[in-house]
VODRENZA-300662 format. One record per residue (C-alpha): residue number from 1; x negated, y, z negated. Coordinates in Angstrom, 1 decimal, decimal comma. Layout:
% VODRENZA-300662
<n NUM c1 X c2 Y c3 Z>
...
END
This chain:
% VODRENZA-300662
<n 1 c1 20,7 c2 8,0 c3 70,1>
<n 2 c1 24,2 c2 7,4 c3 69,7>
<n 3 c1 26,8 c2 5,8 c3 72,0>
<n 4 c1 30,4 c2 8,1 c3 71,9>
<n 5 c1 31,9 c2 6,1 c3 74,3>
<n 6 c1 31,8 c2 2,2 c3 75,0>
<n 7 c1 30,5 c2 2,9 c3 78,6>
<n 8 c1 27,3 c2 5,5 c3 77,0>
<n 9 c1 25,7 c2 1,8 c3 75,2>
<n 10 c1 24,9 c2 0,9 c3 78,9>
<n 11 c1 23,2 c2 4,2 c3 79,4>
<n 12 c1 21,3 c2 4,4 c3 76,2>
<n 13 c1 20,7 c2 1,0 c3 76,7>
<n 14 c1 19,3 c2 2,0 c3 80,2>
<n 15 c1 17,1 c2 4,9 c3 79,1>
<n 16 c1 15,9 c2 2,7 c3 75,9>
<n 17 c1 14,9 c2 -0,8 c3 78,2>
<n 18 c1 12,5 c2 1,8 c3 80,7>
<n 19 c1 11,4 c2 3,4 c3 78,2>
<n 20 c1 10,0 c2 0,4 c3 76,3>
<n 21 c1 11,6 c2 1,9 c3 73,1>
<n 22 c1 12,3 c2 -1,3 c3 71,5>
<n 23 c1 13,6 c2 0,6 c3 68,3>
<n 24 c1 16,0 c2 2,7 c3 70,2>
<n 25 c1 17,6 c2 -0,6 c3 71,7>
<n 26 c1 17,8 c2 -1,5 c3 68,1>
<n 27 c1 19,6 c2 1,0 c3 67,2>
<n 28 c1 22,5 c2 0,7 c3 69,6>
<n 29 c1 23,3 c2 -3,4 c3 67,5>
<n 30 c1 24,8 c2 -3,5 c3 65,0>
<n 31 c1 22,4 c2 -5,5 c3 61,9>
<n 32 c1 24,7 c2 -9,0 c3 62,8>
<n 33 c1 25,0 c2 -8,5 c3 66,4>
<n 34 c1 24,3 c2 -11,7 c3 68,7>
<n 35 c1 21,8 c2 -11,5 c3 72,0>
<n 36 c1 22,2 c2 -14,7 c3 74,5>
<n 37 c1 18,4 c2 -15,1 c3 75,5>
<n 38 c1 17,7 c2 -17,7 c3 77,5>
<n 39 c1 20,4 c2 -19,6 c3 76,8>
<n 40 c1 20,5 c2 -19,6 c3 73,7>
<n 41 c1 22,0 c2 -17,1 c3 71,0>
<n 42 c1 20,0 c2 -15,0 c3 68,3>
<n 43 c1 21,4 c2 -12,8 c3 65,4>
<n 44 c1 20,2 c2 -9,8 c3 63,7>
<n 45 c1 17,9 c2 -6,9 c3 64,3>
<n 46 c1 14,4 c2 -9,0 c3 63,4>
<n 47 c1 14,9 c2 -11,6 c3 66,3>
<n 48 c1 16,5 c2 -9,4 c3 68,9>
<n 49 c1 13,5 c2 -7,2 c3 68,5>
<n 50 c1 11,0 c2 -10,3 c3 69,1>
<n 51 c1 13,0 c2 -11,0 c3 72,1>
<n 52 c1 13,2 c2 -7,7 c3 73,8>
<n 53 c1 9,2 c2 -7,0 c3 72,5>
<n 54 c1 8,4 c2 -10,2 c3 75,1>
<n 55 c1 10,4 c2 -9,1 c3 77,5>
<n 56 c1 9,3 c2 -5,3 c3 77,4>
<n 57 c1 5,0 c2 -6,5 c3 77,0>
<n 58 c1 6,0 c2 -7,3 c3 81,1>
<n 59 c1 7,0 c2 -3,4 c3 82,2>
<n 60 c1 9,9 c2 -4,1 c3 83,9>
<n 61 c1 12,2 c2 -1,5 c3 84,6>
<n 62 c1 16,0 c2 -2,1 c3 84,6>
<n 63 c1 19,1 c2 -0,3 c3 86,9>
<n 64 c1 22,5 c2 -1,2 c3 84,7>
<n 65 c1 25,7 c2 -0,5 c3 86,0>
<n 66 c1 29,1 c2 -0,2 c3 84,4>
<n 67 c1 31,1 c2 -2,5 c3 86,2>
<n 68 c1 34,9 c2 -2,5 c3 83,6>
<n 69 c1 34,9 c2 -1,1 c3 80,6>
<n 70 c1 38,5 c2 -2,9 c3 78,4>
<n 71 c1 39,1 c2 -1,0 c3 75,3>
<n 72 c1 41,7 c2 -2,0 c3 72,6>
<n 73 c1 43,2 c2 0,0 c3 70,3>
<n 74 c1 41,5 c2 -1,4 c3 67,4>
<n 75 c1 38,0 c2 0,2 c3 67,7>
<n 76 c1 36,6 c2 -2,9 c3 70,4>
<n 77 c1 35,5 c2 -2,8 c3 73,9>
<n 78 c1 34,5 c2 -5,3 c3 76,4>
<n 79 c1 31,7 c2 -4,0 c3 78,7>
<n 80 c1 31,0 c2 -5,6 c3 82,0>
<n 81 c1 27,6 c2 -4,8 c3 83,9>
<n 82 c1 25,7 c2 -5,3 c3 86,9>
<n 83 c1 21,7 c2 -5,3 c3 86,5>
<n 84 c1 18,9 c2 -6,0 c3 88,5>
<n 85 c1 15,1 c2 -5,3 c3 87,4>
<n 86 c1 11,7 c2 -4,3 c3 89,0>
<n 87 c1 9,5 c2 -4,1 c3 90,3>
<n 88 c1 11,5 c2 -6,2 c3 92,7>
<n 89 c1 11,5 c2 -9,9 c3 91,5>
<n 90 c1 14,4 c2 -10,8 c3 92,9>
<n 91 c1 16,3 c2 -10,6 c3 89,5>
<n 92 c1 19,7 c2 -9,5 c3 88,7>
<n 93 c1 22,7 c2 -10,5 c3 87,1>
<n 94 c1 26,2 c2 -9,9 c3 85,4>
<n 95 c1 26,2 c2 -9,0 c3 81,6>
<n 96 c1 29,2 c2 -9,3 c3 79,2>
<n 97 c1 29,0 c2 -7,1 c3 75,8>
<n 98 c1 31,3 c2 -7,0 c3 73,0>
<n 99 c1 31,0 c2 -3,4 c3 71,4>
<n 100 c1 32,6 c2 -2,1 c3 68,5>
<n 101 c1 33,2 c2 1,5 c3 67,1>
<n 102 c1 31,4 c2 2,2 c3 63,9>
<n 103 c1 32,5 c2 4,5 c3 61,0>
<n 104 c1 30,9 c2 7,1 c3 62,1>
<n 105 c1 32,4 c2 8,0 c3 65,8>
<n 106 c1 29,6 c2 5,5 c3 67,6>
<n 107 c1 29,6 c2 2,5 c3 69,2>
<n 108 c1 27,1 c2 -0,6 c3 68,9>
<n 109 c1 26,8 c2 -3,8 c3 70,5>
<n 110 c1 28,4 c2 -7,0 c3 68,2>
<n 111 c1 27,5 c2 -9,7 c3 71,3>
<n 112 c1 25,6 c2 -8,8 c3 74,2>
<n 113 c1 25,2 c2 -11,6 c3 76,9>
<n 114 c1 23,1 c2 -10,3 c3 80,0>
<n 115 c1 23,8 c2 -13,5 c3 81,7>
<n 116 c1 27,4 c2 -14,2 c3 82,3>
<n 117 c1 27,7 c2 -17,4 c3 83,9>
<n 118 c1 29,5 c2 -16,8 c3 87,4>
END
């Protein structure tokens, strides 16, 4: 799966989370990206996949919206959703991604924070 827009992350993203595809997610960061878990950032593809394989073992399912989408013209976009997950739990929040267009036309995630302070 690739992203040819900034705004089609969130809905690969989307697809990938309820599907449990762990590898798919994967393959919308780039190998140095950052993921804010729990407070606390973690780099490159081994230990965002340990985080999201937690999170995924619980089968939650996840509705993303694209809130703003604030593209330069230097191949960067800032990405602003609104999630919430189920079954309902009573969890949702405001992400904040930093994507980036890659060589090839798609665009990957450089820092995704799912929990934008308010």
């Amino acid at each position: 799966m690739h992203a040819s827009t900034p705004q089609e992350v969130h809905v690969l993203f989307e697809r990938a989370f309820n599907a449990g595809d762990v590898d798919a997610i994967l393959a919308l960061y780039e190998p140095g990206a950052v993921l804010v878990t729990g407070g606390k950032p973690v780099t490159g593809h081994d230990d965002i996949r340990a985080a999201f394989n937690g999170f995924l073992s619980s089968g939650v399912r996840m509705k993303l919206d694209t809130r703003a989408v604030i593209e330069s013209g230097e191949g960067l976009a800032v990405l602003h959703g609104a999630w919430s997950l189920s079954p309902p739990s009573g969890t949702s929040g405001v992400s904040t991604e930093v994507v980036r267009r890659q060589p090839d036309g798609s665009w990957k995630f450089v820092i995704d924070n799912p929990s934008t302070p308010l």
